[in-house]
C-alpha positions in Angstrom: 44.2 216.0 102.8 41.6 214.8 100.5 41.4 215.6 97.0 38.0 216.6 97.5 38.6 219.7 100.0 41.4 222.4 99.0 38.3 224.0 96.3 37.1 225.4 100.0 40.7 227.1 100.3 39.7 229.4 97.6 36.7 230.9 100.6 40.2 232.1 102.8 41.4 234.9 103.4 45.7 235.4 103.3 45.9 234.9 106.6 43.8 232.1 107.2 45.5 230.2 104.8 48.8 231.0 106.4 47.4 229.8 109.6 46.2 226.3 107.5 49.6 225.9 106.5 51.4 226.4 109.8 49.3 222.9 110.8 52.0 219.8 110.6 49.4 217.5 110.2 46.5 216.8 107.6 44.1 216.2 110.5 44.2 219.3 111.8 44.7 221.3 109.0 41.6 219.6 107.3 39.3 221.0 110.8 40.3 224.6 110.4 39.8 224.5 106.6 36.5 222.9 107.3 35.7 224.9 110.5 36.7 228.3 108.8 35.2 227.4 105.0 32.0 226.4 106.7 31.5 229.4 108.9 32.4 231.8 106.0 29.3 229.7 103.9 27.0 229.4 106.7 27.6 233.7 107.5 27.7 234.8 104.1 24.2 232.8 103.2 22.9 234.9 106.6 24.2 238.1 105.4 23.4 237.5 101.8 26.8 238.4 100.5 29.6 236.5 98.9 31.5 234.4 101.8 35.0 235.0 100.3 34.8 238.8 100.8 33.8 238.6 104.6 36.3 240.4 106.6 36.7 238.1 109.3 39.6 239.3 111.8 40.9 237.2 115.1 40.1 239.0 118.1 42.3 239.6 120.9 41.4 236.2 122.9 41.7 234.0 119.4 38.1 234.3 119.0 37.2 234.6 115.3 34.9 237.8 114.5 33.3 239.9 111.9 35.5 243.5 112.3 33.6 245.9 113.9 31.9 247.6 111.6 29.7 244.5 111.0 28.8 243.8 114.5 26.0 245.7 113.6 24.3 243.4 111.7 23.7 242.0 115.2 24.4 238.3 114.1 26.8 236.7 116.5 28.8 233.3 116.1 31.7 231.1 117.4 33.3 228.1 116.2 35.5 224.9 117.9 36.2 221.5 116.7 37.9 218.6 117.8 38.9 215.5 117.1 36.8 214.6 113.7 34.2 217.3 115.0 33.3 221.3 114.2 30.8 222.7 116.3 29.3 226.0 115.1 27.2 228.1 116.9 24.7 231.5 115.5 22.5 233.9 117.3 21.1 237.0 115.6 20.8 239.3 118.9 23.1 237.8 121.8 26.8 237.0 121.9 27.8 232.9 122.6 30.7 230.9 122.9 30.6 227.0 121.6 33.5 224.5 122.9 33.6 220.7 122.5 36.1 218.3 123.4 36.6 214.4 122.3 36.4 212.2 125.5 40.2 211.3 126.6 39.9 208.5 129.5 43.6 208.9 129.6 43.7 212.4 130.1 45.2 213.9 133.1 42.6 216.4 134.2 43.6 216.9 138.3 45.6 219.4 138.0 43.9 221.2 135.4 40.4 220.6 137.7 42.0 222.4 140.7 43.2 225.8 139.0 40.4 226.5 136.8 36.9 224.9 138.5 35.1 225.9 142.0 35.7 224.1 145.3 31.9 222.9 144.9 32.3 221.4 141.4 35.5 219.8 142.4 33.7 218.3 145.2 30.9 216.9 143.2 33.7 215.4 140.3 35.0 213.6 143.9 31.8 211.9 144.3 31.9 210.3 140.7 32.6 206.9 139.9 36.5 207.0 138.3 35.2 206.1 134.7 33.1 209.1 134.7 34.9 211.5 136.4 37.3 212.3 133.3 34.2 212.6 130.9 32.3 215.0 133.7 35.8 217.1 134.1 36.1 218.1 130.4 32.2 218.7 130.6 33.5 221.4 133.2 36.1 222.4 130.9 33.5 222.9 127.9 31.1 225.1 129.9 33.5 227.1 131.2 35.3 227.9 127.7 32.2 228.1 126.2 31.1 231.0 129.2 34.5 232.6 128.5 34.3 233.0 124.7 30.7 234.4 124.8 32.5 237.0 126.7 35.0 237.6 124.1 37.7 237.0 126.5 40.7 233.9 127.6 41.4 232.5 130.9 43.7 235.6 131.4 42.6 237.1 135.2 40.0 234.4 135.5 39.0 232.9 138.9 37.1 229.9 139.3 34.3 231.9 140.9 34.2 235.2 138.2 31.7 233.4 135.9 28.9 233.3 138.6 28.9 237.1 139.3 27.8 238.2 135.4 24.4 238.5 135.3 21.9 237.1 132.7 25.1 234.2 131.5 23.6 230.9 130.4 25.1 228.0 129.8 23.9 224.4 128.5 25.5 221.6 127.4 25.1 220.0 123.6 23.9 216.8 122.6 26.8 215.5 120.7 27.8 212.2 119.2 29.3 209.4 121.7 32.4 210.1 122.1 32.1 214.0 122.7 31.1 216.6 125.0 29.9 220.3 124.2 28.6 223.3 125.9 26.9 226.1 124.5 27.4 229.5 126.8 24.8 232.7 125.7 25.1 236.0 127.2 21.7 238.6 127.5 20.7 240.6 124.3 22.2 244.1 124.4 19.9 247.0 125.3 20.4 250.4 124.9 19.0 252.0 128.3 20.0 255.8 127.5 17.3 257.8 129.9 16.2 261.2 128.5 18.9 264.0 129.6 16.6 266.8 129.5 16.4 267.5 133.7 13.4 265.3 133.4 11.6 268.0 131.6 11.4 266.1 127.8 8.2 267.0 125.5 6.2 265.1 123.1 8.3 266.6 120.6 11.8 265.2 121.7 12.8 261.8 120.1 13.0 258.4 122.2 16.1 257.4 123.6 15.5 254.3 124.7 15.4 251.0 122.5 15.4 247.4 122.7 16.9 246.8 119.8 18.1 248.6 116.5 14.9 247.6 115.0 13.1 249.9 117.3 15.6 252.5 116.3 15.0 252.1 113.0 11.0 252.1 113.3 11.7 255.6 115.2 13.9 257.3 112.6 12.2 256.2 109.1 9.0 259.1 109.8 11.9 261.2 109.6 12.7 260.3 105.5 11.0 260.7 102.7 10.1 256.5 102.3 13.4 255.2 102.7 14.2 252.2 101.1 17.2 250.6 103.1 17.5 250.0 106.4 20.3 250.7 109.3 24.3 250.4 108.3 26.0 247.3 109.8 28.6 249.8 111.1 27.5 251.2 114.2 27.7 254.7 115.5 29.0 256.3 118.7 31.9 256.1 120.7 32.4 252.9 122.4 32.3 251.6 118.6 35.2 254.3 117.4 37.4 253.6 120.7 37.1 250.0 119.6 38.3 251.0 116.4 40.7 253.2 117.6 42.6 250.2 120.1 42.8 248.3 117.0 44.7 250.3 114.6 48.1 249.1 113.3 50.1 251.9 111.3 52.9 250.6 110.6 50.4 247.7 108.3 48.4 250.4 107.6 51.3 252.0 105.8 52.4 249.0 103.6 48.8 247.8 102.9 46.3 251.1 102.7 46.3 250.8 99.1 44.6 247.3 99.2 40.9 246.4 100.0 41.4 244.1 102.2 44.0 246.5 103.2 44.8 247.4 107.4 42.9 250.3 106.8 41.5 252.5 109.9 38.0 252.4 109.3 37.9 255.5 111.5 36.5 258.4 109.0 32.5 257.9 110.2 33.7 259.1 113.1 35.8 261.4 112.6 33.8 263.3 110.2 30.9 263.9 113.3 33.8 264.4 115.5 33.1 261.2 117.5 36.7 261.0 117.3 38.5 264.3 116.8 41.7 264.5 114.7 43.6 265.3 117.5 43.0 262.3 119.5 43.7 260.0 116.3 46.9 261.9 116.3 47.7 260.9 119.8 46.7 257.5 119.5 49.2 257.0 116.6 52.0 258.5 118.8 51.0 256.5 121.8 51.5 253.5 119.2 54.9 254.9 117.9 55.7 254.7 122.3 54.2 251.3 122.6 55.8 249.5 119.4 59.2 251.2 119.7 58.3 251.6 115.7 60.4 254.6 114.0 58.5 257.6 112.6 58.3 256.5 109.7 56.1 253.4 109.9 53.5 256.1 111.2 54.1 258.7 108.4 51.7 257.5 106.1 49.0 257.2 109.0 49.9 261.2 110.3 50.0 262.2 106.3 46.2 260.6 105.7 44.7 262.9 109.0 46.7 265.7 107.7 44.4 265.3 104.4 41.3 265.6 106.2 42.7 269.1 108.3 43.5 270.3 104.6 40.4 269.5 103.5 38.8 271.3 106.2 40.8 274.3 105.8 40.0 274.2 102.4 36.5 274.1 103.3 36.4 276.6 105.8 38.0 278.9 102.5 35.9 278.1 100.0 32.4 277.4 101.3 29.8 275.9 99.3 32.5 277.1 96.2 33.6 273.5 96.5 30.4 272.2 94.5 32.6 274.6 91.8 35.3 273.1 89.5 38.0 274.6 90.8 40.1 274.5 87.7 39.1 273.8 84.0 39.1 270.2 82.8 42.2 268.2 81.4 40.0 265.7 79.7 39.5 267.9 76.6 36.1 267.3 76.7 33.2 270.2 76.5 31.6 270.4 80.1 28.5 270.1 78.3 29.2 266.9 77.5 28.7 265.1 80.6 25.9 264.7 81.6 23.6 266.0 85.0 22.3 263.3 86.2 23.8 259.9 87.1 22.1 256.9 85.2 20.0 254.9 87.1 21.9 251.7 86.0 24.7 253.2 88.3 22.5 253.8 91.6 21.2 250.6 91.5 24.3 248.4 90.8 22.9 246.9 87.6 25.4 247.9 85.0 26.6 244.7 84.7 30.2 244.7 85.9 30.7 243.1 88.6 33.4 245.1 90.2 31.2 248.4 89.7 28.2 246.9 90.8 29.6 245.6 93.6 31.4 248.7 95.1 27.7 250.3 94.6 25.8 247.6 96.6 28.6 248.1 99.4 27.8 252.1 99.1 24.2 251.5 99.5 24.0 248.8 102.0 27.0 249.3 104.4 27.2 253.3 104.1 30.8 252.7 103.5 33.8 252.1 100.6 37.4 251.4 100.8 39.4 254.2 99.0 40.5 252.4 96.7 37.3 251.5 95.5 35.6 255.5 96.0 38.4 256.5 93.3 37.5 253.5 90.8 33.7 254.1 91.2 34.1 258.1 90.7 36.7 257.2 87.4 33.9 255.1 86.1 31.2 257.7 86.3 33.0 260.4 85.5 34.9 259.4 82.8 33.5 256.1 81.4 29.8 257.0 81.4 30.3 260.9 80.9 28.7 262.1 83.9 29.2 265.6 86.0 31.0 265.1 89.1 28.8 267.0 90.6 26.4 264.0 90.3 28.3 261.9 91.5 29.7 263.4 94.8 25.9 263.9 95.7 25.0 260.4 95.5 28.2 259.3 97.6 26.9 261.6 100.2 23.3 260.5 100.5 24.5 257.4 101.3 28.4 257.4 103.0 28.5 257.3 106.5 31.7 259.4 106.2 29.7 262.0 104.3 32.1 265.2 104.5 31.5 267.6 101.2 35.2 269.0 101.5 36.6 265.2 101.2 34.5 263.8 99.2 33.7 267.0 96.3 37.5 267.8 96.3 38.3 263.6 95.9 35.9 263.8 93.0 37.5 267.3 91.3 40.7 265.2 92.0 39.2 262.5 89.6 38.0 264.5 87.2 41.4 266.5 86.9 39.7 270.1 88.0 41.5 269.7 90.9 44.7 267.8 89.6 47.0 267.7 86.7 44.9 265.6 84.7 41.9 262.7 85.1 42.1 259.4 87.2 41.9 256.3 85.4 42.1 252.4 86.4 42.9 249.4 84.3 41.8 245.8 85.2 45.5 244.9 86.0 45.0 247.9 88.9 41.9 246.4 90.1 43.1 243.2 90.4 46.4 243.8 92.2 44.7 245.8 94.5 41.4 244.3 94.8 42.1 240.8 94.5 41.2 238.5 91.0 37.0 237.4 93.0 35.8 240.4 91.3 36.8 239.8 87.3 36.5 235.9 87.9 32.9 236.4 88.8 32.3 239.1 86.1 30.8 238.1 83.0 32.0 241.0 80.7 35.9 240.4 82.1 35.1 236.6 80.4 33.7 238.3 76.9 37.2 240.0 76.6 38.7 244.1 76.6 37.2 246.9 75.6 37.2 246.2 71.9 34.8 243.5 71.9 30.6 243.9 72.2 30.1 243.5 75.8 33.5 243.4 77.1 35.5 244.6 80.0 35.9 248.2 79.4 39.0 248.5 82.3 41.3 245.2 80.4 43.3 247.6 78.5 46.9 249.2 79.5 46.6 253.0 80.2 48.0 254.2 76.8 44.9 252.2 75.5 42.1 253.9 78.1 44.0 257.6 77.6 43.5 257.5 73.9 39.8 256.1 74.4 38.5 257.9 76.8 40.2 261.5 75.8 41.4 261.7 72.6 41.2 265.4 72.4 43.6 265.8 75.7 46.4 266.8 74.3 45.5 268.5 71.2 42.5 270.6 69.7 39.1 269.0 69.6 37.3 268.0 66.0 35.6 271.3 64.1 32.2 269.3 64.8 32.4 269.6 68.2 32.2 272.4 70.4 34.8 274.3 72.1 35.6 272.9 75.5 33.7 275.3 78.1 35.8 277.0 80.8 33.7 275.9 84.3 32.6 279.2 86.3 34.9 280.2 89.1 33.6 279.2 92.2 31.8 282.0 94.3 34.4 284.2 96.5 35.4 282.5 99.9 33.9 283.7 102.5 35.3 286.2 104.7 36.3 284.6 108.2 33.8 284.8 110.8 34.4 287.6 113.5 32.2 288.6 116.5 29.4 291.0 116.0 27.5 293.2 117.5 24.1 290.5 117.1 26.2 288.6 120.0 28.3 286.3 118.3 31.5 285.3 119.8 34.2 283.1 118.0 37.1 281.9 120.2 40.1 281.5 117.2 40.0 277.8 116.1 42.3 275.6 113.8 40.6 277.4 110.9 39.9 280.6 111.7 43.1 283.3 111.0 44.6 284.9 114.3 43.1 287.9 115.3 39.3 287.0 114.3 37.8 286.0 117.8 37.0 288.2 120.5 36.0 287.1 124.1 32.3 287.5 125.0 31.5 290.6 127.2 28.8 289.0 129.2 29.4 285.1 129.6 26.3 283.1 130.1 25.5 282.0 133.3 22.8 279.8 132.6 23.5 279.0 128.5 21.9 275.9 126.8 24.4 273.9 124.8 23.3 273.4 120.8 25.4 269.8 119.6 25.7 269.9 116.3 26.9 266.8 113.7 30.5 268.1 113.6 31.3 267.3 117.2 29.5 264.5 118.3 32.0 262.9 121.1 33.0 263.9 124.2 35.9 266.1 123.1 32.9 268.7 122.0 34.0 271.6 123.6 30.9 273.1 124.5 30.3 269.7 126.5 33.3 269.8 128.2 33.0 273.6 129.0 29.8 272.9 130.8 28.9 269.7 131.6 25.8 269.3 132.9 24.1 272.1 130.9 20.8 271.0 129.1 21.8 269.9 125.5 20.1 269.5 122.4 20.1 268.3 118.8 18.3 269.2 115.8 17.9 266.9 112.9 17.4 269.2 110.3 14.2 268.8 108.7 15.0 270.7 105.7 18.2 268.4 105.1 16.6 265.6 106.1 14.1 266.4 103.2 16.3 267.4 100.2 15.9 269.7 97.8 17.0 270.2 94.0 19.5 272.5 95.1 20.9 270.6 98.1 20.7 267.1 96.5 18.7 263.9 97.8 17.8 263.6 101.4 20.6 261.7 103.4 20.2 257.9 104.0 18.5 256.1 106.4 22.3 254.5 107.3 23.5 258.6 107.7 20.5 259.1 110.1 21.0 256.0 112.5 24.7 256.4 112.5 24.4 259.5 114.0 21.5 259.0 116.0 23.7 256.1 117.8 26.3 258.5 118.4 23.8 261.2 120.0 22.7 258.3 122.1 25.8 257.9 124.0 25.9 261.7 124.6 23.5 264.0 127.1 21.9 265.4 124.8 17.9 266.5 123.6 17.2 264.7 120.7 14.6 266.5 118.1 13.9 267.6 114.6 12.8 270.5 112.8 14.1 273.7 112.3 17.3 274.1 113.8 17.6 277.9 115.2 13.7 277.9 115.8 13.9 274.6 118.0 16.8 275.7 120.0 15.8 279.4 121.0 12.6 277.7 122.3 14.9 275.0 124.4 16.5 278.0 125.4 13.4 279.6 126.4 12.2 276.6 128.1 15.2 276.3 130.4 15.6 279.8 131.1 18.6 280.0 129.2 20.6 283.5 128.9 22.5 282.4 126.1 23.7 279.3 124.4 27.1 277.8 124.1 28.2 275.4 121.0 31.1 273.9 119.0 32.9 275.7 115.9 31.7 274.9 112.9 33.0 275.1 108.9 29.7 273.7 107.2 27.8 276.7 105.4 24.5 275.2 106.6 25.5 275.2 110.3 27.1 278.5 110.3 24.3 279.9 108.5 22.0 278.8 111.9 24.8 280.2 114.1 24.2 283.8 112.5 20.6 283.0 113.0 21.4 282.1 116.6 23.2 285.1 117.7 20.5 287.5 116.4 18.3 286.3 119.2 21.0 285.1 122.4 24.3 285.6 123.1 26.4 282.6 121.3 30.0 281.7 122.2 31.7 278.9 119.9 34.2 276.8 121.0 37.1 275.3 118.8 38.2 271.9 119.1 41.2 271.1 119.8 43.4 271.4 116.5 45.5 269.1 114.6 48.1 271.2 113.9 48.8 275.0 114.7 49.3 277.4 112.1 50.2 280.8 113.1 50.5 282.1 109.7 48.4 281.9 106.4 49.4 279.2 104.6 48.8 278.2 100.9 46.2 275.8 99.8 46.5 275.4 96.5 47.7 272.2 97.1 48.3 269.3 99.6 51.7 269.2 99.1 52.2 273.3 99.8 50.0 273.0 102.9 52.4 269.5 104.0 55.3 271.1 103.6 54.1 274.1 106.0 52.0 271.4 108.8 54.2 268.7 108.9 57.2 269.7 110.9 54.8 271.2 113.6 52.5 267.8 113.7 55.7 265.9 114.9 57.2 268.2 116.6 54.0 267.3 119.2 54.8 264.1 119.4 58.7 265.0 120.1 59.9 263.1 117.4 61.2 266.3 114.6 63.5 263.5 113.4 62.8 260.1 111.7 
């Protein structure tokens, strides 16, 4: 290979430059490091964003692709070489497929021809002189790969006459060099044709559900913000997007990789958190994989163990209520709470502080609506106990802008950090970022260069832990200078909140995964004509209420008083958090509007003649709150979703591991696998 290419190696990913390696010759080896390095360049210049850090994947057909998440940006490619040749091909809207193939006179193409073309192009090769027939056949041949790869699929099912039946395909061949043939294949841009599902009876005052394009979508949802700056995440919402997700989960390499960024991590929580997906049917698709693979348990334990986090979390949640904005315990750090400070430095938010790795996982927060982990836990260490900053603060800016926005995950994650929910604070050392986040981000970072901690300007994560301990809390382990004051024990959270039970305003609670035995009790007088209110915890088709009564006229509320903020409830969402779950509300039959919750759905109610009004459990305050309001004016019967795990009995949650120890037995026990 020459000396002047293996610099481009440094552009591929682990696996890309296994593949380079499994080549036996230099020819070929030199195309795909060409091929891949230049479509990594060429896609990272289009996205704006550093080409070794695109998560390219292979998709099931060999086709190469950004993973899901990005297909958002709605930028589509494909890539072939041959011979001396790579041909790469870009459209921003509409999926393609490029092929090209170095003329072969030799080749023997018959019985190639006869599987794979139609009787009438067959027939027309027949009529060529010999010299040209070769040259027309693997003209053929590009067309129809290039036709099959803007499809995303192989030559697995096909039939020489399957092409012709999919509408709006086009195909053209590509002026090439002598010696060559190409053909470029281009499928129609996606639309989004969801009709209204109101019975035909939608108002001025119900949001569009139809759209050209995510522009349009975007254009239709900003009015709703306060002047958002950014625009729509690359990952997009709904459930064709999760299922996609879902197919391609691997736990067994999620379990030896997780802990990595470029890790085999799900990327599942956006929709899980809206119920898109619901813990349940994760569950079951890890199970289904255990069946599949023939894996043992244990390659799926880590998998089961991370969606038994999130049912804790919940049932935390559903205990505490909006106590978890309260430390739950004091601090370990041996610092005075009023030390740290209120609000979060605007050097922070805007991913100017100078470190790259910092900076970067903020610009990934912002723009994408989306971190690793890995990378939430380093960010939160760095606000909290670098820069001095209430958690508080920080937990509301990850929420304005994660997709995955949960306060239960995400405030307790933070207290974890801090060490008010732990036995003491989270720290991270460059030697920690790097083996988990690869050396790109400290060789690119100017203060990693300057040197550690202890010089002007330097890296303030290159020391070993003893180093950072002593820095960063000196007073941790013993009693705090005269001069300063006494470390300040945080105020208890508020009491939890009594379960909800029904009431004689109408309210009737079927018992859920969260609620204790013995709270519910059936409504007297079921609805026979309810309206169904869809709320952003269940917004897939497993939402009960849905399923309960399809067909029912639906509707959705954007809250206008979350969507405008407030001092007390933090900054209004994002405009990523908005068209994520507008995307999934437009897969669903549902109303779409904003406003007023309670007031917009007793007038749906009214307008349809509704004689009361059927919707999902709950455990946000905010949506609970409207479900009180709700059954002061109608009948209201909430629906559980189908749980993760059963729990007959009260079970402690003081931590994870007490709450495991209790869940876990019964979560295998489902899948009929008690045993490793």
């Amino acid at each position: 290979m020459r000396t002047s290419l293996p610099h481009l190696q440094s552009l591929l990913s682990a696996e890309e430059r296994a593949r380079l390696e499994s080549f036996r010759f230099d020819d070929d080896r030199e195309r795909f490091l060409l091929g891949r390095a230049g479509l990594r360049q060429l896609i990272g210049g289009w996205l704006g964003t550093d080409p070794q850090g695109l998560d390219l994947e292979v998709g099931p057909h060999g086709k190469p692709q950004l993973r899901m998440e990005r297909e958002a940006v709605l930028m589509h490619f494909n890539v072939a070489h041959s011979g001396g040749l790579v041909l790469l091909g870009f459209h921003p809207r509409r999926a393609l497929g490029v092929d090209i193939e170095q003329l072969r006179p030799t080749l023997d193409w018959h019985p190639i021809a006869r599987r794979v073309l139609p009787p009438a192009t067959l027939d027309r090769l027949s009529r060529l002189p010999e010299p040209a027939r070769c040259a027309e056949f693997l003209q053929q041949w590009c067309l129809l790969e290039a036709s099959l790869k803007a499809r995303g699929c192989g030559f697995a099912g096909y039939e020489a006459h399957s092409l012709s039946g999919f509408p709006g395909l086009q195909c053209w061949r590509v002026d090439l060099p002598a010696g060559y043939c190409g053909a470029l294949g281009l499928l129609p841009a996606e639309s989004e044709p969801f009709p209204p599902h109101d019975g035909g009876s939608g108002t001025e005052a119900d949001l569009p559900r139809v759209f050209a394009h995510r522009s349009q979508l975007e254009q239709a949802l900003r009015p709703l913000l306060p002047s958002p700056p950014e625009g729509l995440s690359p990952i997009r919402g709904g459930r064709a997007a999760a299922e996609r997700r879902l197919a391609a989960i691997d736990p067994g390499a999620y379990g030896r990789s997780r802990n990595a960024l470029d890790g085999a991590v799900t990327r599942l929580s956006p929709y899980i958190r809206h119920g898109v997906l619901t813990l349940a049917e994760v569950r079951d698709a890890v199970f289904a994989w255990l069946e599949t693979s023939g894996a043992p348990r244990a390659a799926a334990a880590k998998l089961i163990a991370e969606l038994g986090w999130r049912d804790y979390w919940q049932r935390l949640w559903h205990q505490l209520g909006d106590g978890i904005w309260h430390d739950r315990e004091p601090l370990k750090t041996g610092h005075p709470a009023a030390s740290y400070a209120a609000v979060l430095p605007a050097d922070i938010q805007e991913g100017s502080t100078g470190l790259t790795c910092i900076d970067a996982f903020a610009a990934e927060l912002i723009g994408r609506g989306w971190l690793h982990n890995h990378a939430r836990l380093w960010l939160a260490s760095y606000v909290v106990h670098w820069r001095r900053v209430r958690w508080q603060a920080g937990a509301q800016w990850f929420l304005q802008h994660l997709l995955d926005g949960d306060p239960a995950s995400n405030n307790l994650s933070w207290q974890w950090v801090a060490s008010s929910f732990s036995s003491k604070p989270y720290i991270f050392n460059r030697a920690n970022l790097e083996r988990y986040g690869g050396q790109s981000l400290c060789a690119r970072c100017p203060a990693a260069r300057r040197g550690g901690p202890d010089v002007a300007g330097g890296c303030p994560f290159d020391a070993d832990y003893e180093q950072l301990q002593q820095q960063l809390f000196p007073w941790a382990t013993e009693a705090p200078p005269a001069s300063a004051p006494a470390p300040q024990t945080p105020s208890p959270p508020p009491p939890a909140p009594e379960p909800s039970t029904a009431s004689a305003s109408g309210l009737a609670v079927s018992a859920g995964p969260l609620a204790p035995t013995g709270t519910s009790r059936p409504n007297p007088d079921p609805p026979q004509r309810p309206i169904l209110w869809i709320h952003g915890e269940a917004l897939g088709p497993a939402n009960p209420a849905l399923r309960a009564w399809p067909g029912q006229p639906a509707l959705f509320v954007f809250d206008s008083a979350w969507l405008a903020g407030s001092p007390s409830s933090g900054p209004p969402p994002s405009l990523k958090r908005l068209g994520f779950l507008a995307e999934c509300l437009l897969e669903l039959p549902v109303t779409i509007r904003h406003g007023d919750p309670a007031t917009e759905v007793l007038a749906f109610a009214q307008r349809h003649g509704a004689d009361g009004i059927v919707t999902s459990a709950a455990v946000e305050p905010r949506l609970a709150a409207i479900q009180t309001q709700l059954a002061g004016a109608l009948p209201l019967t909430v629906l559980p979703p189908e749980p993760f795990v059963v729990l007959e009995q009260a079970v402690d949650l003081g931590r994870f591991s007490r709450y495991w120890r209790r869940a876990e037995a019964r979560v295998w026990a489902a899948a009929g696998r008690g045993r490793p």
